[in-house]
N, C-alpha and C positions, 0 to 999 in steps of 0.2 A: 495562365488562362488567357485564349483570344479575346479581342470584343466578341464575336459572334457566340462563345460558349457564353461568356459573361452578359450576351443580351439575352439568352434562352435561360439562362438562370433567374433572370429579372421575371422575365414572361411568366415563368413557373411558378415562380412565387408571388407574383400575381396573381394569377391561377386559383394557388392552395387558398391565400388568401380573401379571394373571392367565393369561392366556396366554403369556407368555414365562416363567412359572414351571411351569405344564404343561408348555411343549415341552422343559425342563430333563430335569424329574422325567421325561415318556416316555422320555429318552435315556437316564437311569439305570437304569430297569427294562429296557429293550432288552438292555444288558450285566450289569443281577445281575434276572434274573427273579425272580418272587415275592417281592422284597424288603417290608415293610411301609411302606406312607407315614405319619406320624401326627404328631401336631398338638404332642404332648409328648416331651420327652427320656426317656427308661427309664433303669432303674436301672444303674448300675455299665457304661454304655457310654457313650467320648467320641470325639471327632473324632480323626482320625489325626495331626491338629499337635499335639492335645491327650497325646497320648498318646508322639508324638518329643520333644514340648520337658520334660513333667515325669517321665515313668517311662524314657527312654531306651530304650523300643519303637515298634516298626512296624509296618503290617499285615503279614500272609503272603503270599505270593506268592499272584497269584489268591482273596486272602481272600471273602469276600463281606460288605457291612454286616449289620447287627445290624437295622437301620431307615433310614428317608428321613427327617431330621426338615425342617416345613415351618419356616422360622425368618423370624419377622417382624422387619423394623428400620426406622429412618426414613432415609430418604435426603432431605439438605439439602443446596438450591439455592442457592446466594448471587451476588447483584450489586453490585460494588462501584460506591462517588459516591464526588466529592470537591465540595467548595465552593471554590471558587476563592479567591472571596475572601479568606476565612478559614483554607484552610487542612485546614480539619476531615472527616474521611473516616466511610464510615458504608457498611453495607450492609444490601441488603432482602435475606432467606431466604425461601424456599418450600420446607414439610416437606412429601415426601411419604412415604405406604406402602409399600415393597414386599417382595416375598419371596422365598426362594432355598432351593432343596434343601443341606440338609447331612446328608452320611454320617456313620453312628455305627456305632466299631467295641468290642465286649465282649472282656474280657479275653482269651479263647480264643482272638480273631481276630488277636492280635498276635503279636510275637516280640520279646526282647530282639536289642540291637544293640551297638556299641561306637562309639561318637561318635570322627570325626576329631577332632584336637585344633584345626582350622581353621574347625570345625562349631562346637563348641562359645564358639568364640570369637566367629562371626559374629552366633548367639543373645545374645551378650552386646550385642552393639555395637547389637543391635535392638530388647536391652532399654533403653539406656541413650536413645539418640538418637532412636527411632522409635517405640518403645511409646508415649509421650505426643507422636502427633503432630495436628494437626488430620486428622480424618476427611473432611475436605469437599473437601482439596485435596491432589493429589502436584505435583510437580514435575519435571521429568529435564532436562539440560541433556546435548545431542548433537552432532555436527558440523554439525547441522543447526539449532542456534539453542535454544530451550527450548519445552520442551510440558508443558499442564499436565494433568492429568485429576481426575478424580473421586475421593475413598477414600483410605483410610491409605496410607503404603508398605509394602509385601512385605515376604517376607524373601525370596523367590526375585530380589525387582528390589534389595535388601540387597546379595544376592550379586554380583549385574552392578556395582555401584556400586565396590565394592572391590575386585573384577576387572578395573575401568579399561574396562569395557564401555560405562556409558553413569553420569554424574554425576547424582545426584538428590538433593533439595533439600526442607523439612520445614518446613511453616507450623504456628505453634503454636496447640494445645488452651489447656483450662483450668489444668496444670499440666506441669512441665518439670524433663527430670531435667538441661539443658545451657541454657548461655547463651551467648551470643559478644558479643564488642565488634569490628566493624566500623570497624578503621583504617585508611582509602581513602587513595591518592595520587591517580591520575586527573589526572596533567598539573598539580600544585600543588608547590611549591617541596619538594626534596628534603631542603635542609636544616631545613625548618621539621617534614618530616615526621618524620626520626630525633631531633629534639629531643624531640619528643611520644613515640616510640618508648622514647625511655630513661627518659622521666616514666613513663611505663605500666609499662615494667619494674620501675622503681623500686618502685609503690606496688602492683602486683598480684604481679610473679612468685616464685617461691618460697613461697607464701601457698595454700591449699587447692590446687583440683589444676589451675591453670592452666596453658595451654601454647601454644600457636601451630600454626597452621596458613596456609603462605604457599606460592605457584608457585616452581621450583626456578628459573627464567627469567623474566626479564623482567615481574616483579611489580607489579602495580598496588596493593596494600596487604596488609593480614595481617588475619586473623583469631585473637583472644585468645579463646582458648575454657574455661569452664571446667565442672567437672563434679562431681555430688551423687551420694553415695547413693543419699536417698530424693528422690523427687517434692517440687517447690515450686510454689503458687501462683504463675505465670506474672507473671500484673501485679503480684504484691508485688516480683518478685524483679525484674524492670523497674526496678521505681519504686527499688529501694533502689541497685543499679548503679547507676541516673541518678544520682541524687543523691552517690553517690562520687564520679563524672564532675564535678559541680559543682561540689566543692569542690575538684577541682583546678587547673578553672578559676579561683576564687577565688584559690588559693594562688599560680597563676601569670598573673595577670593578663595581663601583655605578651606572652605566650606566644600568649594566647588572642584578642589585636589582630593580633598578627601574620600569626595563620591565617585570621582573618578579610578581614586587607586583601590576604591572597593566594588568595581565593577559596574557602579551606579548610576543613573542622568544623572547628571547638575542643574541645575535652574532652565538654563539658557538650551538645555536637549531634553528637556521635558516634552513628552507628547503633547499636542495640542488636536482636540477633536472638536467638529468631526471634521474630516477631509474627504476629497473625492475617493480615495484609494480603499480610506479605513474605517470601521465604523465604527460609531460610537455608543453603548448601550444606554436606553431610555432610561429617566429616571424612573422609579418607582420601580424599579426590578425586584423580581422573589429574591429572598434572604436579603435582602437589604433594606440601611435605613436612614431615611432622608433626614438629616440635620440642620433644623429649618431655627427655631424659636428654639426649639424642643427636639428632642429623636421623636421622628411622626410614629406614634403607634398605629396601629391596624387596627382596622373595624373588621363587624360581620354583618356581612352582606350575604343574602340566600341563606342562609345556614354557613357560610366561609368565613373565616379570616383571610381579608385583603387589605390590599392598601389603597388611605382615605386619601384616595383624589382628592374628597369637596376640600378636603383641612388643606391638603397641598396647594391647589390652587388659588384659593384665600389668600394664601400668603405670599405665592407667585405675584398673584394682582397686586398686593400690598407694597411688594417690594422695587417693582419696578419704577412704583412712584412714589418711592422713599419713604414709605409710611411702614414698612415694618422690622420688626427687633428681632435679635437673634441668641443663641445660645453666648453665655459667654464665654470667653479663648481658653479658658482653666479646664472647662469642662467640657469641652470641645475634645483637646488634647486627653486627655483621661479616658474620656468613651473611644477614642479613637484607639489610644495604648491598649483599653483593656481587650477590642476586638481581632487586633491583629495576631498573625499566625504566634504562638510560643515558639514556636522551633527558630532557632537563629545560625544561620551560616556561621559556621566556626572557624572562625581564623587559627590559622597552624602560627608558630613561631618559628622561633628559629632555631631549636632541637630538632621539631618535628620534623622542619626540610632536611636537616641534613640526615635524620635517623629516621627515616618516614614506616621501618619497621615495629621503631623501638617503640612501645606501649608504658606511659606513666605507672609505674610498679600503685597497686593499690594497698593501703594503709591495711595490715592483718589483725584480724579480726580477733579477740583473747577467746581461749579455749576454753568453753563450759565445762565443769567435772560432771555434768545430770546429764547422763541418759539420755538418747535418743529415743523420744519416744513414737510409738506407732505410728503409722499414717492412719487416717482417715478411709473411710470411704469417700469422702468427700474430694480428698487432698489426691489419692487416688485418679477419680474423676477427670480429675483436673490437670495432671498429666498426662491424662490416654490423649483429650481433648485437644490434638495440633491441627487439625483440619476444621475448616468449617466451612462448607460451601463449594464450591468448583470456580468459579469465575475464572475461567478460563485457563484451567490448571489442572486440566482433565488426567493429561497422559501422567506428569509426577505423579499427583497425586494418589493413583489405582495402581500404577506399576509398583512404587515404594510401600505403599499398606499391604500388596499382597505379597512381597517378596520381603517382607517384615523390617526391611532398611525402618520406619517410619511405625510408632504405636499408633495404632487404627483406633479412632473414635467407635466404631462398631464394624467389626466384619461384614456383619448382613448389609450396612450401607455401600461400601464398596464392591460388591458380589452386583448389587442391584445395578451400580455403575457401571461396571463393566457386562451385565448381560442386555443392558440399551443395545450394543454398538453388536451384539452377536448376528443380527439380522443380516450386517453388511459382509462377516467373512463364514457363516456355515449358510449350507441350504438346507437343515434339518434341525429343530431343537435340540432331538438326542444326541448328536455331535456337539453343539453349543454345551449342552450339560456336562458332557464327558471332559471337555476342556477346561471348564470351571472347576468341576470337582478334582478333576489334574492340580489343578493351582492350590485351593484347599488344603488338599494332603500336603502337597510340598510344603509347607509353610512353617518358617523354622521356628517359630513360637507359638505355640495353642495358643495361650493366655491372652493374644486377642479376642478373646470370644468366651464367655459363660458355657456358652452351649458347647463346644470344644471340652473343656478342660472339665466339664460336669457328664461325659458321655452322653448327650446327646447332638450327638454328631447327624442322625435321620433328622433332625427339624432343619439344621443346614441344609442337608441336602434338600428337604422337603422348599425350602426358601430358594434353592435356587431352581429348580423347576417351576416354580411359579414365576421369579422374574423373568426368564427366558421366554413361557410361554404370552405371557404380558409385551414382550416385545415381537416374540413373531406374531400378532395377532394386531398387529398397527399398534405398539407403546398404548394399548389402554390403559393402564393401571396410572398413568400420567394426567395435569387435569389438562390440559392443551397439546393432545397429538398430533396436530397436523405442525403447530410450531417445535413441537417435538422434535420431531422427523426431517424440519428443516435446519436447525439447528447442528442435530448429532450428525447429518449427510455431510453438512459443512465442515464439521470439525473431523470425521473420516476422511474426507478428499483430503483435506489439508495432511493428514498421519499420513495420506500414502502418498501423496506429491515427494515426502520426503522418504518415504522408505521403512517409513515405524508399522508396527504390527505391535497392537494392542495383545492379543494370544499368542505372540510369537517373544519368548524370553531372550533369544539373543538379542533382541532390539531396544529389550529393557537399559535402563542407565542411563539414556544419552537423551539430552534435548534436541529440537529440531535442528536445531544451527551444524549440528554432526553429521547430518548426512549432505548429500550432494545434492541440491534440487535439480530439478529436472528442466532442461531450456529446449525450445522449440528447434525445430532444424534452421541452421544458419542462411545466409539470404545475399543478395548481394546489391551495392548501391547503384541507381542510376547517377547521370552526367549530372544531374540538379542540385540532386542530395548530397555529392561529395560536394560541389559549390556551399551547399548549406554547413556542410559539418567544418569544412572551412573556418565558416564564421565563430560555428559554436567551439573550436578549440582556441581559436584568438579570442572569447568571451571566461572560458574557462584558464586563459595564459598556458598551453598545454601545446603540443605539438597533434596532428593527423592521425599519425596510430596511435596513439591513446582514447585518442577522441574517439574515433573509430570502434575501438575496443569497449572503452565503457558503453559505448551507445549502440552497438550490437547488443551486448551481454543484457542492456536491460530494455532492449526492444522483445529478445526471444524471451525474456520472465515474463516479459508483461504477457505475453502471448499465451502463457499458460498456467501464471499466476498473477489473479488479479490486483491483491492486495499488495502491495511495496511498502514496507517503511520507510522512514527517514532515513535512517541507522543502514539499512542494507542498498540503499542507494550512496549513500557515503562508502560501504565497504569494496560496494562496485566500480568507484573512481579512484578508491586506494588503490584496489587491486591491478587497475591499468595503468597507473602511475601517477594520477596525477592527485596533487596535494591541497587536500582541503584549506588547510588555514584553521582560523580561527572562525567561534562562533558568527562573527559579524561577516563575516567573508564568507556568506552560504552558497557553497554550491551546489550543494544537493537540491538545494529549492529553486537556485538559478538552471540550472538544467532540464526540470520539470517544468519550470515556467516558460524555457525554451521550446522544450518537446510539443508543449500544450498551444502555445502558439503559433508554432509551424503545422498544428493540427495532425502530428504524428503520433500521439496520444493526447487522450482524453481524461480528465477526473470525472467522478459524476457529480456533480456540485448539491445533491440532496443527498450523498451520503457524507458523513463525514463522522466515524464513531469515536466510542470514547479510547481507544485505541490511537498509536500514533500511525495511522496507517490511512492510506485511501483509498479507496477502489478505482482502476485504471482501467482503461481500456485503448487499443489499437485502433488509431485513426483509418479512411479509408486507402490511404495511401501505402500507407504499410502491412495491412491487414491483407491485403488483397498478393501479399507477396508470400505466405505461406498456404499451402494443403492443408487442404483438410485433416482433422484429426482423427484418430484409426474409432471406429465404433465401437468395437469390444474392451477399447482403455475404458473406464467406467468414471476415471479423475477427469478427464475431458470431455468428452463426450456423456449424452444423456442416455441414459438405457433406453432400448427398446430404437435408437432412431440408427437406421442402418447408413451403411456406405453411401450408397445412392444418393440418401437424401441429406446426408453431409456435402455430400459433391454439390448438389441442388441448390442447396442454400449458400454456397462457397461460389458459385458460380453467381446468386440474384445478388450476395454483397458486393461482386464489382462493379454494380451498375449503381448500388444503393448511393446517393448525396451521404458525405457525412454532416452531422452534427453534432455539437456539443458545445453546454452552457460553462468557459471557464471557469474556475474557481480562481476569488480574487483573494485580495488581504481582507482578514477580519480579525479586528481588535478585541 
């Protein structure tokens, strides 16, 4: 980029900026007319948070401000690297300008109030945890995976957090008033874990104001959190933690081999949060419970069960100034054993490695002389019973119930499944029906069905004419059609990207992974780019044509498949030769991390689902390097938008600026 592109960049985004803080300010004066706008704060008038958090007033009802002030601040971009090799992480920033109306209200304008006593506690927990947090990054952790945005945390996103509404999570400034130690199990020996568990007790609890915070089920590790008064320089208080951590190592050497040879931290590589890079999740999170005195139970608030800020913070305040007591170490240890996951990584011996076939013959069972007696109906039941639900297990699941590989929980269920998706391969019900009732017959066991094996085979049929029409009629028979419709479109494109056909039997049997997807038409690099892949195959220790190879193959997926896994990004640098390594040696993420920062693709950083997958997208640099896609494909393109206006829009994206909000690390 010139100076002269990069001063008209500047300009422009001035520009944007300046107009998105006009259209602010017009909304303001629309609702308090004649208000003044002005460049400087006035005297003896402050913002109305300014004014609930320190004199315990409000505005008035319908108050009007005092003024609009224009308020300047910087807004910082950051891109996170890492170096493979080494290890060592680092991020570019971009500071920009921008500006925001803020209301200011003068004494007159306000009124005293009387703080709930769950208010005044939640201001506490905001001072403590969230006043010193990074400004550049939030975090929220959903049902729906984690998202990260822009900007401090709230206190209104505060309140959601400790309401169990939605969990959010604090990358660290340049000073902190919290620290946590990060003691992970994640599938590592149980006993090596509570041995470390009771060292840590040993040497931190009862000691300033530490305390725990762990899931009441099924635990993957804990959280030792502790907490100050005043504000601490972040990286001293780092470095001085580490360094306790190491000497415990020291102290317990065999302790610290142990964890190692079971794939575990030691003391001294314990996570320590929060940091700038990772974040750290707030205390008081759903499903967990803070081990303060006591495991904090939960209150009801509203009609809820939440968690009691006022009892938490009581005893935050207590502790910081040495005045409060804590569970003791026995029972600590106990509530802690009894939450963690049961499931325990199983160490193999030394049969197993060398017979990794051979199965521990099981002890035989003595042979009753009585009779087998009957099943049940019940017992019955409860064999047909393999299926329950879809979650994401459309194609097995319909292909094997109706091709009788699999006993069907109910026929009429799977009929109804497979006639959703009929809208997208017949243009007629009557066809849809004839194909269904095809399947039906073939089916080499009636005895899935009452109705079958009792002659009455017209209510089936009767049943499947109704689901069909249900579905060409826009999926009424559904209680949410329009997410219906977005849904099963989705999970169609996907059957046909790879080549499956739900009504087409030869395609039965095989999972996605068996056909060939489908990659965009191939492209070629500029002088820049091969400079750049350069770097990225000395990043990856790889030689130019592999490099080359892996990062074609999944420049054209991305191009016509949004989603990538982890796993098929790993398949895709097998496949060009080069050698992943081991878990700690990620290249799959180092490459993404590369692509994202060279701005040759994009994550959407608000999606992130429970899947191990992202959603991607083509940067403008590379986007702008394939054709448009044919309009009558209906996997790529949107019905109804013809040639033309594919070309149309293919032509305004090479002018488009790209953008896009990284995705960073989130703990």
């Amino acid at each position: 980029m010139t100076d002269i592109d990069r001063v008209n960049d500047e300009e422009n985004e001035r520009k944007i900026n300046e107009l998105f803080f006009q259209e602010r300010v017009d909304a303001l004066l629309k609702k308090f007319p004649d208000t003044p706008v002005l460049e400087r704060w006035p005297l003896r008038a402050r913002t109305a948070r300014w004014w609930r958090r320190c004199e315990s007033r409000k505005p008035k009802k319908d108050a009007k401000p005092s003024a609009i002030i224009r308020h300047q601040y910087e807004f910082t971009s950051r891109t996170p690297h890492q170096n493979l090799q080494t290890g060592k992480r680092w991020e570019t920033t971009e500071i920009e300008q921008r500006w925001r109306p803020v209301c200011v209200y003068d004494y007159e304008s306000t009124r005293e109030f009387k703080k709930h006593a769950r208010t005044i506690a939640t201001e506490q927990f905001w001072d403590f945890f969230c006043h010193f947090s990074s400004e550049d990054y939030r975090v929220a952790y959903t049902d729906d995976g984690a998202s990260s945005w822009c900007g401090k945390i709230k206190e209104d996103e505060v309140r959601d957090h400790i309401n169990g509404k939605r969990d959010f999570a604090r990358r660290a400034s340049e000073k902190t008033r919290s620290i946590t130690i990060d003691h992970d199990l994640h599938g590592g020996c149980r006993n090596v874990f509570m041995k470390q568990l009771e060292i840590l007790l040993d040497d931190f609890w009862g000691t300033e104001a530490w305390h725990i915070q762990a899931k009441q089920k099924n635990a993957n590790g804990v959280h030792f959190i502790n907490v100050w008064q005043n504000p601490f320089d972040t990286n001293k208080a780092i470095a001085g933690l580490r360094q306790r951590l190491i000497s415990l190592d020291e102290k317990y050497p065999e302790l610290a081999k142990e964890a190692e040879s079971k794939d575990m931290h030691s003391f001294a590589s314990m996570e320590i949060l929060p940091t700038k890079g990772n974040g750290m999740r707030l205390p008081l999170a759903s499903s967990r419970t803070m081990l303060i005195d006591q495991p904090l139970q939960q209150v009801t608030y509203r009609k809820r069960e939440v968690q009691d800020v006022v009892g938490y913070m009581n005893w935050v305040l207590a502790a910081v100034k040495g005045q409060a007591s804590v569970m003791p170490k026995g029972e600590v240890q106990a509530w802690i054993e009894k939450a963690l996951k049961q499931r325990e990584k199983e160490e193999r011996n030394l049969s197993s490695i060398l017979h990794p076939h051979q199965s521990t013959p099981s002890p035989e069972k003595p042979v009753s002389n009585k009779a087998a007696a009957p099943k049940t109906g019940k017992q019955k039941q409860k064999r047909k019973a393999d299926f329950k639900g879809m979650k994401g297990k459309s194609w097995k699941q319909i292909t094997q119930a109706l091709s009788g590989e699999m006993q069907a929980d109910s026929i009429d269920h799977w009929i109804n499944q497979l006639a959703l998706y009929t809208p997208f391969k017949f243009a007629t019900p009557d066809e849809a029906v004839a194909c269904i009732e095809k399947f039906v017959d073939e089916l080499p066991d009636q005895s899935v069905s009452d109705r079958l094996t009792s002659g009455k085979r017209a209510r089936v049929s009767a049943n499947i004419r109704i689901c069909v029409k249900n579905a060409f009629n826009g999926w009424t028979g559904q209680p949410r059609p329009e997410e219906t419709k977005k849904k099963l479109t989705a999970v169609w494109k996907r059957f046909q990207l790879t080549g499956r056909d739900l009504f087409d039997k030869s395609t039965w049997g095989k999972s996605g992974s068996a056909y060939e997807v489908k990659l965009a038409p191939d492209f070629e690099w500029t002088e820049e780019e091969l400079g750049q892949l350069t770097q990225l195959a000395n990043l990856l220790r790889t030689n130019i044509t592999n490099c080359d190879e892996a990062v074609r193959h999944l420049i054209r997926l991305i191009r016509v498949h949004s989603e990538v896994s982890k796993d098929k990004i790993k398949s895709i640098l097998e496949t060009a030769g080069i050698k992943c390594g081991s878990k700690r040696d990620d290249k799959p993420k180092a490459i993404k991390n590369w692509l994202i920062g060279a701005k040759w693709i994009y994550a959407e950083a608000a999606y992130v689902p429970k899947v191990r997958c992202y959603r991607y997208g083509l940067g403008k640099t590379m986007r702008i390097k394939f054709p448009p896609l044919e309009a009558d494909d209906k996997v790529f393109a949107g019905e109804g938008e013809s040639l033309e206006e594919l070309t149309a829009r293919f032509e305004k994206e090479k002018s488009s600026l790209f953008s896009a909000e990284p995705v960073g690390v989130i703990n």
